[in-house]
MIMAR-590546 format. One record per residue: z negated, y, x negated of N, C-alpha, C in turn. Coordinates in steps of 0.001 Angstrom, whole numbers, padded with zeros to 6 digits, always signed. Example, Ala and Ser with C-alpha at 12.3 -4.5 7.8 and 13.67 -1.06 7.14 Angstrom:
BEGIN
-007800-005690-013190-007800-004500-012300-007800-003300-013200 -007080-002250-012850-007140-001060-013670-007870+000030-012900 
***
This chain:
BEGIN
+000000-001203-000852+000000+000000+000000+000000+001248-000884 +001165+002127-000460+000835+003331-001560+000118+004601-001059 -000295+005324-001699-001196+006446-001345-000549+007346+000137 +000549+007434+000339+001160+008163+001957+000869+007371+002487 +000723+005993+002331+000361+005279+003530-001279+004776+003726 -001492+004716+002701-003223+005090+002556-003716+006249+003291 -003299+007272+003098-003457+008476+003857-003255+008309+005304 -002262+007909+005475-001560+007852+006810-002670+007283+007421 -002662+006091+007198-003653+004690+007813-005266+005590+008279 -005666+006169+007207-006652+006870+007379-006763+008191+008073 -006059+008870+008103-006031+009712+008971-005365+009637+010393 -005438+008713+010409-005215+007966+012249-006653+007717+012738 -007427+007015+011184-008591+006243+012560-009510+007512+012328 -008731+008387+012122-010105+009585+012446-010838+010548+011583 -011064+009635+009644-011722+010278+008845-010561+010277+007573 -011424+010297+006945-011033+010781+005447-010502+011905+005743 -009097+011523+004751-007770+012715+004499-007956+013486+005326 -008230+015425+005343-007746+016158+006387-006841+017100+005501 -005583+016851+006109-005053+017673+005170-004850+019060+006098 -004881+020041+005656-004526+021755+005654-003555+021709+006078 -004043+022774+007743-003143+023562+008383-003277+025013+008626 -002208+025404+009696-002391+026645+009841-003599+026733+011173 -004100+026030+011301-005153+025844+012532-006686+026397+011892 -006426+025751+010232-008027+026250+009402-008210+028037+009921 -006995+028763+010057-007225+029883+010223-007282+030404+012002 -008145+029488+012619-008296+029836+014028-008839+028742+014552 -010406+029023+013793-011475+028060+014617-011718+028477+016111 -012960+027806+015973-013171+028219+017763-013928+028823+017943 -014137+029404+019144-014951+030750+019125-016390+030299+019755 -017530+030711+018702-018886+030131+018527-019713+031330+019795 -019558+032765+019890-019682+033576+020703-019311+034545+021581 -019624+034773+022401-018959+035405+023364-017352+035368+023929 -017389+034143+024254-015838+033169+024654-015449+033919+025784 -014489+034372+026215-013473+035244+026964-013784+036641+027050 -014592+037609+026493-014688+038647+026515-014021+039375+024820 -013645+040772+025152-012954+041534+023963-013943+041170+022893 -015226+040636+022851-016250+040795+021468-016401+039263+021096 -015251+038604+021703-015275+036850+021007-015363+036657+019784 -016656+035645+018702-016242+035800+017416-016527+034235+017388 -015567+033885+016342-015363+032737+015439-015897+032768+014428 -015839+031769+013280-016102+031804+012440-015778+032674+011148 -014356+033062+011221-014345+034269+010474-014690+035992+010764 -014967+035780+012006-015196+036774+012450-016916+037529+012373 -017683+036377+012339-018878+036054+011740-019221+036989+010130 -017803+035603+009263-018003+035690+008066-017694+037573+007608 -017080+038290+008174-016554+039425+008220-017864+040420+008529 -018494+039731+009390-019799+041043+009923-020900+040624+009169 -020748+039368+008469-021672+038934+007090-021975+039700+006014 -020308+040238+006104-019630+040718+004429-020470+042299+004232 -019896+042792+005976-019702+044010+005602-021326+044142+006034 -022501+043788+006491-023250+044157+006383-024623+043856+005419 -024020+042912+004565-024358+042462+002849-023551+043998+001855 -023149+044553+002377-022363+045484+001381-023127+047164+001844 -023331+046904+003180-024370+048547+003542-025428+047703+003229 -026188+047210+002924-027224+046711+002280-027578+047086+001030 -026426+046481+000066-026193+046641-001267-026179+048104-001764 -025310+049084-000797-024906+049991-000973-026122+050929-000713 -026804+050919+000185-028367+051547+000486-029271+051241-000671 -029072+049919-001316-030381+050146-002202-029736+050798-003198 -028431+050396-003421-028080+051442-004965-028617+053018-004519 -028043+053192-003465-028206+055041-003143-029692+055168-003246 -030340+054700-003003-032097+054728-002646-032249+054899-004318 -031962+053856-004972-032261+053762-006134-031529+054701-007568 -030414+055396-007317-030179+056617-007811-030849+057562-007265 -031262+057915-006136-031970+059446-005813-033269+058896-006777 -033949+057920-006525-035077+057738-007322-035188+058372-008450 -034166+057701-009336-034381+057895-010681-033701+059708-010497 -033094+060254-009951-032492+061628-010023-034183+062194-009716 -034833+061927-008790-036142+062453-008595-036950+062448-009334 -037314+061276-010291-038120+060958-011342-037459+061527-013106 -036010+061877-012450-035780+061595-013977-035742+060663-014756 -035736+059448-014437-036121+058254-014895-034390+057886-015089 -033944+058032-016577-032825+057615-016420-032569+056603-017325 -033591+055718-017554-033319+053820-018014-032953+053272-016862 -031492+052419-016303-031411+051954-014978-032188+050920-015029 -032406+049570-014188-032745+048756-013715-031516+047785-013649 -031637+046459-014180-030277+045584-013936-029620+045911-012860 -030450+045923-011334-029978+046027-010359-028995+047311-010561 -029621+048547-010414-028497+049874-010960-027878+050070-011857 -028211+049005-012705-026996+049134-014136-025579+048360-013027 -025892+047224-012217-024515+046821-012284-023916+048106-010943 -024637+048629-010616-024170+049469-008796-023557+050317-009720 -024293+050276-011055-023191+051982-011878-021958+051387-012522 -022454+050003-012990-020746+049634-013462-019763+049294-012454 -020178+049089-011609-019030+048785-010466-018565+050252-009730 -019406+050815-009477-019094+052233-008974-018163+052851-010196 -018302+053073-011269-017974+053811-012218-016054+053191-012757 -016413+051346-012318-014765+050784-012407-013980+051827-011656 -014363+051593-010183-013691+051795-009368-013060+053483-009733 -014425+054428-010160-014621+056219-010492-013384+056134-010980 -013700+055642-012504-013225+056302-013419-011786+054626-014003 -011792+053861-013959-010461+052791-014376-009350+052801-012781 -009732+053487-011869-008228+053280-010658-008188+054990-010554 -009386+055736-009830-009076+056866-009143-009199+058028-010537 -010062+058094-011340-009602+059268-012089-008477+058694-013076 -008003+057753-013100-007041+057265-014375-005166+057863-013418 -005660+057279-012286-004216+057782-011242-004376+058970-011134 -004953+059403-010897-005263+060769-010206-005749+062276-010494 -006698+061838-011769-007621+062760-012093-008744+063122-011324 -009578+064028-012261-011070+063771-011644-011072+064663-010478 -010529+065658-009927-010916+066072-009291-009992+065539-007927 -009096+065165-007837-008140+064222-006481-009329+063138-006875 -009229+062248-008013-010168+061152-007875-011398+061155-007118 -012150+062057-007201-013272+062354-006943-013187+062431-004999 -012004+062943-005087-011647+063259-003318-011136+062317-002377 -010905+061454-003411-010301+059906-002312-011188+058866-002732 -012583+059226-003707-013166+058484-004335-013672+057607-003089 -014240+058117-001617-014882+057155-000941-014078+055961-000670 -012735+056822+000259-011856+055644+000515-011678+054316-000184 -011172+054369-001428-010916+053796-002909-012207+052822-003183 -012834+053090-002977-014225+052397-002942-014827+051602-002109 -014560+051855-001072-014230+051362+000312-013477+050286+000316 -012244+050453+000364-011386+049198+000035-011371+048405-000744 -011687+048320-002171-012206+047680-002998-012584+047014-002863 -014204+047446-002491-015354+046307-002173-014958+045504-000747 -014481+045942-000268-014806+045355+001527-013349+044182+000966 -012481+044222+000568-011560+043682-000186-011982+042060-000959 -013007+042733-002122-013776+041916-003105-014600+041366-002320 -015471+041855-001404-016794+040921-000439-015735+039692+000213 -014852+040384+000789-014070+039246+001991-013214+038246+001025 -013083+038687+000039-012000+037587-000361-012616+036332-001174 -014245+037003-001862-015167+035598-002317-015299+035322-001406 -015782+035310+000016-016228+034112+000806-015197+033036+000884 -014041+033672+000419-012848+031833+000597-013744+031089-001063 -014630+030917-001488-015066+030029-002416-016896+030112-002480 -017281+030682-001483-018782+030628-001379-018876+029136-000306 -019714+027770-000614-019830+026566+000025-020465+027321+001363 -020395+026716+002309-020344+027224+003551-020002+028010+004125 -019786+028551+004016-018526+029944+004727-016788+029474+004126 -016474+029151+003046-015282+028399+002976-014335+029286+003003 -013882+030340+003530-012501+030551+003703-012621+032486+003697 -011952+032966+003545-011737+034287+002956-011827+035201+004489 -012455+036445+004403-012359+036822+005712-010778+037942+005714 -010139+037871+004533-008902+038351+004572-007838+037777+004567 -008118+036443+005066-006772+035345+005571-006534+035655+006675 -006672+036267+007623-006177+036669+008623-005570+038309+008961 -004600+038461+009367-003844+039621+008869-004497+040627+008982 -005564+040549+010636-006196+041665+011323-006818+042538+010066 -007442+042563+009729-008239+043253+008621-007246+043720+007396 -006691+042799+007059-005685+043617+005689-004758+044566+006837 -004565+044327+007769-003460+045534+008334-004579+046722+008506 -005492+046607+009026-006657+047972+009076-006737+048798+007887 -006708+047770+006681-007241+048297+005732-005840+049514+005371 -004394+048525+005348-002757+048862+004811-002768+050264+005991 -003307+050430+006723-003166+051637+007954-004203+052542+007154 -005072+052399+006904-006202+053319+006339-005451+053944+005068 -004618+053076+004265-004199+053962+002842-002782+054156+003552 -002303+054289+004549-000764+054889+004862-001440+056060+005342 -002150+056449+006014-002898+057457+006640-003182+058528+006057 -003949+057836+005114-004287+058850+003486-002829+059511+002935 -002030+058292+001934-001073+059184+001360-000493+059907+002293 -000231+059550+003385+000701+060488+004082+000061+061851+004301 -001478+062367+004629-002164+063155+005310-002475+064003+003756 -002673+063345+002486-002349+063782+001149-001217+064623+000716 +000352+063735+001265+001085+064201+000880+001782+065717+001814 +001185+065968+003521+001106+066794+003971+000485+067991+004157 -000769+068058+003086-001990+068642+003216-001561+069338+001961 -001006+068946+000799-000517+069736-000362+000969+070463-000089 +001823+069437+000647+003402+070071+000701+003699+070744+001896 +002737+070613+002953+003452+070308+004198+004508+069662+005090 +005404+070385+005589+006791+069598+006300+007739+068921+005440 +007707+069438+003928+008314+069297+002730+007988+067821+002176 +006878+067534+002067+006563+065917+001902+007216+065237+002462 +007261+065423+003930+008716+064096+004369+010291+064407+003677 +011047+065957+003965+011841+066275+003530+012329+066124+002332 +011585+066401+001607+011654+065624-000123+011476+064060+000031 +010761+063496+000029+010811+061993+000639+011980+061620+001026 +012452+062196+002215+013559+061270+002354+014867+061688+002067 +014787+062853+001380+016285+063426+000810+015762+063475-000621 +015804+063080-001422+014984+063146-003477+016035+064301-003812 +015773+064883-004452+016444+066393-005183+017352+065090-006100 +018400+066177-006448+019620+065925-007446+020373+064680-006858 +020293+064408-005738+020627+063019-005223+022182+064075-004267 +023400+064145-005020+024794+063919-004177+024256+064330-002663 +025190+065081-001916+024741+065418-000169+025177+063888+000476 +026241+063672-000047+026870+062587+000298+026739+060758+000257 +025481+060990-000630+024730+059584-000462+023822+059431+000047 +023521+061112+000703+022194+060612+001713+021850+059841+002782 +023287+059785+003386+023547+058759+004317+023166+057387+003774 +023102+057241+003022+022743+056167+002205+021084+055763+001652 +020756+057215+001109+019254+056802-000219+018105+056994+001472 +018606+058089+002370+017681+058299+003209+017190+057455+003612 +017991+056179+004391+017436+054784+005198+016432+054350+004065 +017041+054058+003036+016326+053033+001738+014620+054115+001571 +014863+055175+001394+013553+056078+000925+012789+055621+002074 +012938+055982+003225+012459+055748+004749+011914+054374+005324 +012507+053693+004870+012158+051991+004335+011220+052147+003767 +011475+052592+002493+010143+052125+001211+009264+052736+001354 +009109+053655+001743+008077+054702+001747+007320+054815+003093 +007834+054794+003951+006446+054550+005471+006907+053202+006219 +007757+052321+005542+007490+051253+006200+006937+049903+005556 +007909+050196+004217+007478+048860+003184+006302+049172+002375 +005590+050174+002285+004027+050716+001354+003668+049368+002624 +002787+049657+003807+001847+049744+003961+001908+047867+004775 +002983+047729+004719+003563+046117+005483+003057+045330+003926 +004041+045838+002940+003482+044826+001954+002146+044523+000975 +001527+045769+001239-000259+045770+001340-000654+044585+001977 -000481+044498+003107-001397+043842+004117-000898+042579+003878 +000472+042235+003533+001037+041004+003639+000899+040191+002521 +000609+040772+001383+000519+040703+000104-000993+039497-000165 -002074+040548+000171-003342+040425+000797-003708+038854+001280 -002961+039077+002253-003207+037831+003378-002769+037002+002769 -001496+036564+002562-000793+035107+001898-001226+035054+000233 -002079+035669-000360-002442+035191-001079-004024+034452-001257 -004995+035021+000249-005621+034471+000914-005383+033027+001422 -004251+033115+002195-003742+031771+002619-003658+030551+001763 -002818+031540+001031-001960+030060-000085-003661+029466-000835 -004871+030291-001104-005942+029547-001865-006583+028811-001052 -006757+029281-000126-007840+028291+000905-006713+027580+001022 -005352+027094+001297-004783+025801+001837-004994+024825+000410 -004788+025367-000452-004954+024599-001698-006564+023972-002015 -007298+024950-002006-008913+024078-001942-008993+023274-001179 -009015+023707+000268-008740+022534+001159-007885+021194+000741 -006860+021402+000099-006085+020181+000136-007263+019581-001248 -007259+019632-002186-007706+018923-003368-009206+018717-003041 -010067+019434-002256-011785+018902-001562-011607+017678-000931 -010312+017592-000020-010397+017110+001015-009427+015516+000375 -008686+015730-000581-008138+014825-001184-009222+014165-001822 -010202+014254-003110-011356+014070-003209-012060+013538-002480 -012439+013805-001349-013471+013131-000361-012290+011719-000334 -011523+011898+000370-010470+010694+000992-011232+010149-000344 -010378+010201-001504-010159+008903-002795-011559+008323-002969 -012873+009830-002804-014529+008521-003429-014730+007857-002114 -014487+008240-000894-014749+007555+000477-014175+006749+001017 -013103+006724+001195-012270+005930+001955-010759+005404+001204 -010522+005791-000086-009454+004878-000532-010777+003656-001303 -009591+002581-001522-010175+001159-002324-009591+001005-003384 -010202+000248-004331-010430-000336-005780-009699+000942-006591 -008452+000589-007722-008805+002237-008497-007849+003146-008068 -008118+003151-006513-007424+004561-006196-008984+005676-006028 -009883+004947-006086-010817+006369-006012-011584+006610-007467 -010445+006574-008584-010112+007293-009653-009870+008308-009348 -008540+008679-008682-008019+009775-008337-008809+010960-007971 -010066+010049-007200-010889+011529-006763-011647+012437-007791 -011604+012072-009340-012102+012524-010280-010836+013463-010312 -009825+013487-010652-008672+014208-010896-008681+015452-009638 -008867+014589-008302-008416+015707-007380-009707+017141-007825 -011220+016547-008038-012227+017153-008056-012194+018161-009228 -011437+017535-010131-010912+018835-011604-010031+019605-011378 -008975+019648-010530-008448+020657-010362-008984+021343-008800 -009570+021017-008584-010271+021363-007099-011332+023090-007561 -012031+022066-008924-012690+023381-009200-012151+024695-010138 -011271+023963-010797-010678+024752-011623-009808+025883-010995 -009686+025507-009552-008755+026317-008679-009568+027363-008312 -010824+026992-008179-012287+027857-007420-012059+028630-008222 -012232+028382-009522-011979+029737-010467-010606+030628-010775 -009693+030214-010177-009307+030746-010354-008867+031773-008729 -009467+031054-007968-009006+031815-006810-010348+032853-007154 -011293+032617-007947-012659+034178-008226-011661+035160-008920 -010953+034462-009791-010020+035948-010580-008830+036113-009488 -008391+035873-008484-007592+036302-007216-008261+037061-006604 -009654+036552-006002-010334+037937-005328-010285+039031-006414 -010961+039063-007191-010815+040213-007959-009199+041210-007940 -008414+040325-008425-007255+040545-008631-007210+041695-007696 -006610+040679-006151-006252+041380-005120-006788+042367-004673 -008168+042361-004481-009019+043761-004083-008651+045008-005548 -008325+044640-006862-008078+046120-007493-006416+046186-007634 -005550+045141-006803-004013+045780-006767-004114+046559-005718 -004887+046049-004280-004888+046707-003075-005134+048295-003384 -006434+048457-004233-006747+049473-004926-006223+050359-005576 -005700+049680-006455-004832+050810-007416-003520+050780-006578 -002589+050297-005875-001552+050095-005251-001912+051563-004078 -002992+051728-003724-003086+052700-002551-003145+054171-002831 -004013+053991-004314-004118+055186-005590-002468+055762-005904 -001984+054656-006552-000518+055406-006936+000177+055964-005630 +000024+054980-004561+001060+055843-003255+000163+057246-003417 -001138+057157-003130-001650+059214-003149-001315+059461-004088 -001068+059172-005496-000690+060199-006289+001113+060517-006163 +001718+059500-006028+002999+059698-005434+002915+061204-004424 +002431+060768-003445+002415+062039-002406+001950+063467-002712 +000768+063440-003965+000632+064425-004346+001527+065283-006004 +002555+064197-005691+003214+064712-007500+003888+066412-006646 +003969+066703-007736+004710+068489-007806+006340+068280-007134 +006410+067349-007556+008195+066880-007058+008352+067284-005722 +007236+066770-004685+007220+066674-003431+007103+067989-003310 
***
């Protein structure tokens, strides 16, 4: 019998093998079933995130006025890391794009997204919670609307009516290819920014949780329910199972500072002199 049909056999009578679908991303709903405030399990994991992060975020603030009050300026591990993470975000995305004083002015936003970014995307590798609360589009599109909002309200607030006009006609560009660069600018610029944010986001959410899932769940099958030395294999599935964990930790990261810096360059785009 070879391993598809090992599988097969077993995932008829019920256990082992579960292999990954698009269903992992639409459990069932644990509260408030037919009303607008229904939540599932990711929906849970989401009001987990974000209220582990005003948590976090209150004691850092509590704990800088402190020391601003005391003068006490040896941090505390705890405020050493709230200053290195605050200070990534300050000074390596928003004053490096931007400069300090725009930096300083989109600093909340930027910060904002980041973290709420970084919180949701470890839970796809924290054991029990399992799956990322940014595998589902809802939230990366909130977030891709929040930085279209910005550059655009950036790029109107410095140029005015001229920000679109420059936008979608670029100086030195022929009268006669505008028929042409206009669609493409108009495309890239308020339709494809803020679609491929969100989309970006999500399927790279997707693609990790289907993959953990498959190699956990391959694993279980081979030590449980395959026979003699096919549950070898489950040593193999279990090494790249974890090795994936790590690397889907440098994906969260990843993704929460492209989302980041990706939202930075569109405002500085909107605010260049060109416009």
């Amino acid at each position: 019998m070879n391993l598809l049909n090992i599988a097969a056999s077993t995932d008829e009578s019920g256990g082992g093998f579960h292999a990954p679908s698009i269903m992992e991303f639409y459990p069932e709903i644990v509260a408030f079933e037919g009303t607008p405030f229904a939540l599932n399990r990711i929906m849970l994991i989401r009001l987990l995130v974000l209220t582990l992060l005003v948590v976090v975020f209150a004691l850092w603030t509590a704990k800088f006025k402190q020391a601003n009050k005391t003068n006490n300026f040896v941090p505390g591990k705890f405020q050493l890391m709230g200053e290195i993470s605050l200070n990534f975000v300050r000074k390596s995305i928003a004053h490096d794009q931007l400069g300090e004083k725009d930096g300083d002015r989109f600093l909340p936003l930027l910060t904002t997204i980041f973290f709420v970014t970084l919180g949701m995307n470890i839970t796809g590798i924290i054991p029990g919670l399992n799956i990322a609360g940014t595998s589902v589009i809802g939230l990366p599109i909130v977030m891709a609307l929040a930085a279209y909002v910005t550059f655009i309200y950036a790029g109107v607030k410095k140029h005015g009516v001229h920000f679109f006009k420059n936008s979608l006609f670029p100086a030195g560009v022929p009268k006669a290819f505008y028929a042409l660069v206009t669609p493409i600018e108009f495309l890239s610029t308020f339709i494809l920014r803020p679609v491929t944010l969100a989309l970006r986001l999500t399927m790279n959410m997707i693609a990790g949780h289907l993959l953990l899932v498959l190699c956990f769940s391959a694993t279980q099958f081979f030590l449980f329910n395959a026979e003699g030395a096919f549950k070898f294999f489950g040593a193999g599935t279990f090494v790249f199972g974890f090795a994936f964990t790590l690397f889907e930790l440098l994906v969260a990261f990843l993704q929460a500072y492209v989302f980041t810096l990706l939202t930075t360059v569109y405002i500085q785009l909107a605010l260049a002199d060109e416009h």
